[in-house]
N, C-alpha and C positions, 0 to 999 in steps of 0.2 A: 893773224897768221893762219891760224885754223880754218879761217873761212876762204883763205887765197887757196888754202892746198886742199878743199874740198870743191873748190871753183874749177882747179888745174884736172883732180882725179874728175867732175863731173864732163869735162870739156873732152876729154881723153877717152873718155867713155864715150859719149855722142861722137864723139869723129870715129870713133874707133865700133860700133856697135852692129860693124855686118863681119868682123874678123872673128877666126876659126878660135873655141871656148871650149874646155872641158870642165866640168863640175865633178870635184870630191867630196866625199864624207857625207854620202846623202845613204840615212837610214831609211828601208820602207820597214816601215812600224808595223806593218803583220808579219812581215819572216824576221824581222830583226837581225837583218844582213846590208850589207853596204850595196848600194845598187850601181850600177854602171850605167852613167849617161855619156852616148855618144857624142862625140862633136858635134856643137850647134854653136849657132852664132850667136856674139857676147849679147847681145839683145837678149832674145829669145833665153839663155844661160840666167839673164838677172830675172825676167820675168819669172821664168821656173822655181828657182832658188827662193823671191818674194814672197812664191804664192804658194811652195810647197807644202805646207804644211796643212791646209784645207784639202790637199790631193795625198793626205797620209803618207807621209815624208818628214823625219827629222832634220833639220839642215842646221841645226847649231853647231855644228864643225863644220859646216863646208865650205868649200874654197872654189873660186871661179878663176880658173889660169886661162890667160888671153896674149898676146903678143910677144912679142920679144922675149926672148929669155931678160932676166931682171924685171918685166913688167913687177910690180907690185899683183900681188890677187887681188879681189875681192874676197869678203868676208860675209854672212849672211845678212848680217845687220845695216853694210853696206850698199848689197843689193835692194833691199828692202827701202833703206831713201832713196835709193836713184828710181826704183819703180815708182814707188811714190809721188816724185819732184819730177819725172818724164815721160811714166808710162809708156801709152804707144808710139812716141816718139823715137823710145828703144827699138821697134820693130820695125821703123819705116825705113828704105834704102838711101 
């Protein structure tokens, strides 16, 4: 069952990965203030989020909100398999 409902979130995500994303709860670890990213697309959102933390960035809170209201978020640990298991596949249109 785990693997059907990570098949359904990963398919949802590729269909879905040029729609409008906002990222929460992203630390920059020199001012130790919550930073504001603007609207990008959910791609580009997971990629960020993955690979934050080599760009001084805390993202063990943050949250990626994408579609619909109800959509489920992303979680960082989230975006991190999907960069992983898709990479620039994320980015492509």
């Amino acid at each position: 069952m785990l693997l059907a409902l990570d098949d359904a979130i990963s398919m949802a995500v590729l269909t879905g990965r040029d729609a409008a994303a906002e990222i929460f709860g992203v630390i920059d670890l020199s001012s130790k203030l919550e930073t504001r990213i603007n609207v990008i697309s959910l791609g580009r959102a997971i990629q960020f989020v993955a690979n934050a933390s080599v760009l001084g960035y805390d993202v063990r809170r943050a949250m990626v909100m994408y579609g619909e209201r109800g959509t489920p978020s992303l979680r960082a640990w989230e975006c991190e398999h999907l960069w992983a298991q898709y990479g620039g596949a994320l980015l492509q249109p």
